[in-house]
C-alpha positions in Angstrom: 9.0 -4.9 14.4 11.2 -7.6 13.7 9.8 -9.8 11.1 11.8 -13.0 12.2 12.9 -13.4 15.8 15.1 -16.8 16.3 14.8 -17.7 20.1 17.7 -19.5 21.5 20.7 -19.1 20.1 22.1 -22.6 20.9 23.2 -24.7 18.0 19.9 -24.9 16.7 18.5 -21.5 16.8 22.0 -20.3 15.3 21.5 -22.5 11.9 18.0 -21.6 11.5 19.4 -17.9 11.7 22.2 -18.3 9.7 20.3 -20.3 6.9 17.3 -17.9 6.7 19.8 -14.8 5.9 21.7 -17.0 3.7 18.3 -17.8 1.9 17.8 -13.8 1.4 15.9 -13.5 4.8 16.0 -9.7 6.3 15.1 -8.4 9.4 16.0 -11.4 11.6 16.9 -11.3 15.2 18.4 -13.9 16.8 17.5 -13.8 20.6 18.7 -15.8 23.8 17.9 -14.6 27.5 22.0 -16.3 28.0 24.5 -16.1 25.4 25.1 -17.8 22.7 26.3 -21.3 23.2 25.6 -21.0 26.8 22.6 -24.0 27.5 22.9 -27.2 26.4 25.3 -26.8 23.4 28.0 -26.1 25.8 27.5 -28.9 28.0 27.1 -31.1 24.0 29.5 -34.5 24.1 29.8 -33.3 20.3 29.5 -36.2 18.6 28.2 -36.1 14.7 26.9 -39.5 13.3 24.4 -41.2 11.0 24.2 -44.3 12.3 20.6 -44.2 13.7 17.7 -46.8 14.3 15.4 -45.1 11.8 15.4 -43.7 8.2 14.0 -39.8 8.6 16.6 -39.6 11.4 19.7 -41.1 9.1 18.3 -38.9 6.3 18.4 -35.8 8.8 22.0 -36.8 9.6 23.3 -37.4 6.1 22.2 -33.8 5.4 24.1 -32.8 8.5 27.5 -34.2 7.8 27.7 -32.7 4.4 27.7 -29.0 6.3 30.3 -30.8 9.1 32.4 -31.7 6.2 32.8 -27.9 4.8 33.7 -26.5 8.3 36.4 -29.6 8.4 39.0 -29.6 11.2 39.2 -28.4 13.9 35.7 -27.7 14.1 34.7 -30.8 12.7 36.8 -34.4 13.2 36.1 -37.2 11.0 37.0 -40.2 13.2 34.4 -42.0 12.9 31.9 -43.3 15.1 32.6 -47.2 16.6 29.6 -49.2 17.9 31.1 -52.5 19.6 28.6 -55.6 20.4 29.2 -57.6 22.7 26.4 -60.1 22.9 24.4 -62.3 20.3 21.2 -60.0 20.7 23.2 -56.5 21.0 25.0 -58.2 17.7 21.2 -58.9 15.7 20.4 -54.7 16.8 23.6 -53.4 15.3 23.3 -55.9 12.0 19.7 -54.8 11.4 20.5 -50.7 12.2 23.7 -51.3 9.6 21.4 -52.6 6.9 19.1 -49.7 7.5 21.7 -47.1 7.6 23.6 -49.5 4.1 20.5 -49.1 2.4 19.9 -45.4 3.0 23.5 -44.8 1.9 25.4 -44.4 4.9 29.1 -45.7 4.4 28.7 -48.1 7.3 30.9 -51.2 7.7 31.8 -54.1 9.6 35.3 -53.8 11.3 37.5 -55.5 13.4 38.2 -53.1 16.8 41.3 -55.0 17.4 42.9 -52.7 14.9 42.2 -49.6 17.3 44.9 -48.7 19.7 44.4 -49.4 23.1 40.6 -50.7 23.2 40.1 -54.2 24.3 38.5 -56.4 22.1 38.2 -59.9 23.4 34.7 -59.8 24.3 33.1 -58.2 21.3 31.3 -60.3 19.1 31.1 -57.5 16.4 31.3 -54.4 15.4 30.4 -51.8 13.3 32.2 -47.7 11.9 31.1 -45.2 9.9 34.6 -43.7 8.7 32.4 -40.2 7.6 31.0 -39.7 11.6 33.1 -37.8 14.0 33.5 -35.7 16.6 33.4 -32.0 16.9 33.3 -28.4 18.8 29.9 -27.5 19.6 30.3 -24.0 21.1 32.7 -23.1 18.9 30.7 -25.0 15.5 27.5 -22.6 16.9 30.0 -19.6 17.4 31.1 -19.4 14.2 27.5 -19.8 13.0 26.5 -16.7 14.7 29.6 -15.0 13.2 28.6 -15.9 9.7 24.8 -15.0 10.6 25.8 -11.5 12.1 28.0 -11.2 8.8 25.1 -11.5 6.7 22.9 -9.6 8.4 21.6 -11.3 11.5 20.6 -8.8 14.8 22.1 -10.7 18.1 20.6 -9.9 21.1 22.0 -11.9 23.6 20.7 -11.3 27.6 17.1 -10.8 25.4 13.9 -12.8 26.3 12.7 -13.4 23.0 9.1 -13.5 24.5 9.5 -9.5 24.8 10.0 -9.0 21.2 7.7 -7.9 18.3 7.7 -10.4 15.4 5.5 -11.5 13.1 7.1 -15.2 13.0 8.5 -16.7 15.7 10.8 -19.5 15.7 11.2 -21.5 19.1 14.2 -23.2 19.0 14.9 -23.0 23.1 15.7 -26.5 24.1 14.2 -27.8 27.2 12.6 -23.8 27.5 10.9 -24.0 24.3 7.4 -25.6 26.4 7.4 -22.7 28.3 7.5 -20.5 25.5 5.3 -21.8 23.5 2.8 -21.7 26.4 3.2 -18.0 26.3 1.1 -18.1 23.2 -0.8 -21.0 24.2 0.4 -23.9 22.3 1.6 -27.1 24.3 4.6 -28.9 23.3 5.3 -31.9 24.7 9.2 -31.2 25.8 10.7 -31.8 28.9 13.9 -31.6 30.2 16.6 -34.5 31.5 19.1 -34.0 32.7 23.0 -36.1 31.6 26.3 -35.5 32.9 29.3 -36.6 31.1 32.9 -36.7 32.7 36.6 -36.0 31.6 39.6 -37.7 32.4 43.0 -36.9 33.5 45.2 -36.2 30.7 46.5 -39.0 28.7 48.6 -40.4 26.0 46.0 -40.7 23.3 45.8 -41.9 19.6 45.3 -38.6 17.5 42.3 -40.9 15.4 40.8 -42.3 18.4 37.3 -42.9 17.0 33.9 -42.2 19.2 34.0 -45.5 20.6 30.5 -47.0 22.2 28.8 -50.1 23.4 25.6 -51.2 21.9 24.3 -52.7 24.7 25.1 -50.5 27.9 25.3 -47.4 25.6 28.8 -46.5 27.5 30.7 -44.5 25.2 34.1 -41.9 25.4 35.8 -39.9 22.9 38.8 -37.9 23.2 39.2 -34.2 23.4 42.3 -33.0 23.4 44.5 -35.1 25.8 41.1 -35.8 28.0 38.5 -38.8 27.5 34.9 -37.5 27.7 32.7 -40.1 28.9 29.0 -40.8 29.0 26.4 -43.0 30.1 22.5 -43.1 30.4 21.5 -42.6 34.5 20.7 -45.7 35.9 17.1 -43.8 36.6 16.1 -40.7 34.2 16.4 -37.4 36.0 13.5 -35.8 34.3 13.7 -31.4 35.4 15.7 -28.6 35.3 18.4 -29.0 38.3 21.9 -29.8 36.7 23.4 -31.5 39.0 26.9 -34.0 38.7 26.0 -37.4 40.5 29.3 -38.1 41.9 28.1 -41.9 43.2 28.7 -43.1 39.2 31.8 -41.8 39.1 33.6 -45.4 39.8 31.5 -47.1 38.1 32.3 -44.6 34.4 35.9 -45.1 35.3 35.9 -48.7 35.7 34.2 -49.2 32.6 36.6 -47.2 30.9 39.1 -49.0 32.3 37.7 -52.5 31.0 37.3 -50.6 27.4 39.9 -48.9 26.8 42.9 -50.2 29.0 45.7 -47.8 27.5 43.4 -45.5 29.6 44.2 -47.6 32.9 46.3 -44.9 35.1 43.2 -42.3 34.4 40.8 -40.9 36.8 38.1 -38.5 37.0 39.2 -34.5 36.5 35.8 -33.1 36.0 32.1 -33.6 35.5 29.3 -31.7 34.1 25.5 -31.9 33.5 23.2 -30.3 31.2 19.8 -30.7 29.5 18.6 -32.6 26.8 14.8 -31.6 25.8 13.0 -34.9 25.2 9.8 -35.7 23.4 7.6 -38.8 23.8 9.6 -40.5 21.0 13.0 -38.8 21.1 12.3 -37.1 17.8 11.9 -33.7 17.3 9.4 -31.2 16.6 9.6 -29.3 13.4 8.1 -26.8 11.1 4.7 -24.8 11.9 3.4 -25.4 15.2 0.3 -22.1 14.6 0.0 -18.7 12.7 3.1 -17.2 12.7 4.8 -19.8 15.2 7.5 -22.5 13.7 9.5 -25.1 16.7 13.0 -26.5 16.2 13.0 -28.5 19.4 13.0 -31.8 21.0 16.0 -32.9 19.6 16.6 -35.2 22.3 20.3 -35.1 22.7 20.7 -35.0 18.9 20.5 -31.4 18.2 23.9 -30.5 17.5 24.6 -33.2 15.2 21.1 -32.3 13.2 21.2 -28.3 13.2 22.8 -28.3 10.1 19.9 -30.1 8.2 17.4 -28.7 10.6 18.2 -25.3 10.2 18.1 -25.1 6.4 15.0 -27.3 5.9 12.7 -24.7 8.7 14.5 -21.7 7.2 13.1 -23.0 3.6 9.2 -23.8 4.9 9.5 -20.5 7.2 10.4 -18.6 3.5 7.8 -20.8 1.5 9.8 -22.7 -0.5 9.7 -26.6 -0.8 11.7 -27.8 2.2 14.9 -29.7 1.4 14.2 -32.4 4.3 10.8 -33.9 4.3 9.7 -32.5 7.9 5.9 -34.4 7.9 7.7 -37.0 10.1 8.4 -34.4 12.6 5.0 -32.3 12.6 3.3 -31.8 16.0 0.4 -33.3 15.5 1.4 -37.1 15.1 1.0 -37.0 19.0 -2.4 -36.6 18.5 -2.7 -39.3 15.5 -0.5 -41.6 17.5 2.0 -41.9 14.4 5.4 -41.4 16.8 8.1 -43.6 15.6 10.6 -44.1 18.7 14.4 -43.7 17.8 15.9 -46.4 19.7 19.7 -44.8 19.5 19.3 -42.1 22.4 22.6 -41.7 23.7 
């Protein structure tokens, strides 16, 4: 019997591994009926920021970056992370976020976009960067998680439905599959999937410090990857299930607004598009820690896993070991659905 089985070996599910071994944790397996890196965290835009709407979440990404920071180029890309308003309300939304995320530490400051290469500028009323956020390589960040895990210890079973395993704890960490899962041993989550597709570019002539650059309002936003622009946008309607699907229709509309944006980006077009799955809660917070007897959830991230599995995966790895978790998770428990105490995160990108 495996005394810990890890299920999902996304980027999640590979720091919850990694951190429980590195805690002293034997006999864990981490499981995944794909391979690792193969859901969502391959399809991940990759971007790593603090500049959230709400303080656990900032205090969930300020653990993060620290971890980001150690891995360091090329895995991880300090940029920075460039939120441009450009109308009076848009402006009040990112001046009360930057006071938040101020207060709470986060090295957030007004700048002037003019000074990036490239980017038009004339019609933003304001604008905000955290030099510390950035960009990075989410297969290959989750990769080299597993490596370190395997190092130490960790059992990989890729191709392996963790549902067919022995354990006396089990930690569900499967994305937009972790519902169906946990229904296996009778416990509802409320996760669904949606799916988002982001697009790349043609190659271009790009600045090598091209920050994450995105609009308040519309929630347009591109960063670079190697000589490519990835670029992503919320659907004009949600496309709540499981079907991956690239909706070509949007495809002018991305460019043109890239266009508008960035206009060192003018002679570009699309080259490729992909979609994938982000698992969503009611509030677009996760659900963490203890969920019954034996059964812990590190899901719902709602497009933020990546950027959180640092934090995440050390804070569960502590509760699942009883110690005194690093993070406070009571913000994240399961049962504020049921006591009505969600808290929305407005910044769901």
């Amino acid at each position: 019997m495996a005394r810990i089985v890890v299920a999902g070996a996304g980027a999640i599910g590979a720091s919850v591994a990694y951190h429980l071994v590195s805690l002293g944790a034997r006999d864990v397996v981490l499981a995944d009926r794909g391979r690792v890196a193969g859901g969502a965290t391959s399809k991940a835009m990759g971007g790593v920021r603090q500049q959230f709407s709400t303080a656990a979440e900032v205090r969930l990404a300020q653990a993060s970056i620290r971890f980001f920071e150690q891995l360091g180029p090329p895995l991880f890309e300090q940029v920075g992370y460039l939120f441009l308003a450009t109308t009076e309300e848009g402006l009040a939304a990112l001046e009360r976020r930057r006071e938040l995320q101020a207060e709470l530490g986060v090295p957030v400051e007004r700048v002037d976009p003019a000074t990036i290469a490239g980017l038009r500028s004339d019609d933003v009323l304001g604008a905000v960067n955290c030099a510390t956020d950035g960009v990075a390589d989410p297969p290959a960040v989750t990769r080299e998680l597993v490596r370190l895990a395997t190092k130490l210890g960790v059992e990989l079973r890729e191709g392996c439905d963790a549902a067919t395993l022995d354990a006396e704890t089990l930690v569900i960490a499967c994305g937009p599959w972790s519902a169906e899962l946990a229904a296996q041993r009778a416990i509802e989550l409320p996760v669904r999937p949606l799916c988002r597709q982001l697009l790349a570019t043609t190659e271009l002539d790009l600045p090598e410090r091209l920050p994450m650059v995105l609009e308040a309002e519309s929630g347009f936003h591109f960063r670079r990857r190697g000589r490519r622009l990835v670029l992503a946008m919320v659907d004009p309607e949600p496309r709540w299930g499981f079907d991956e699907v690239v909706d070509e229709s949007l495809f002018d509309d991305r460019l043109a607004r890239l266009h508008h944006r960035f206009p060192a980006a003018a002679d570009a077009r699309i080259a490729e598009g992909w979609a994938g799955l982000y698992d969503m809660t009611p509030d677009a917070h996760p659900i963490l820690g203890r969920i019954a007897d034996g059964v812990y959830a590190a899901c719902g991230f709602s497009g933020h896993g990546f950027m959180q599995s640092p934090a995440v995966g050390r804070a569960l790895a502590e509760e699942i070991l009883g110690e005194t978790p690093s993070l406070d998770l009571g913000p994240y428990r399961l049962e504020r659905f049921e006591s009505g105490a969600s808290f929305p995160e407005e910044l769901v990108l």
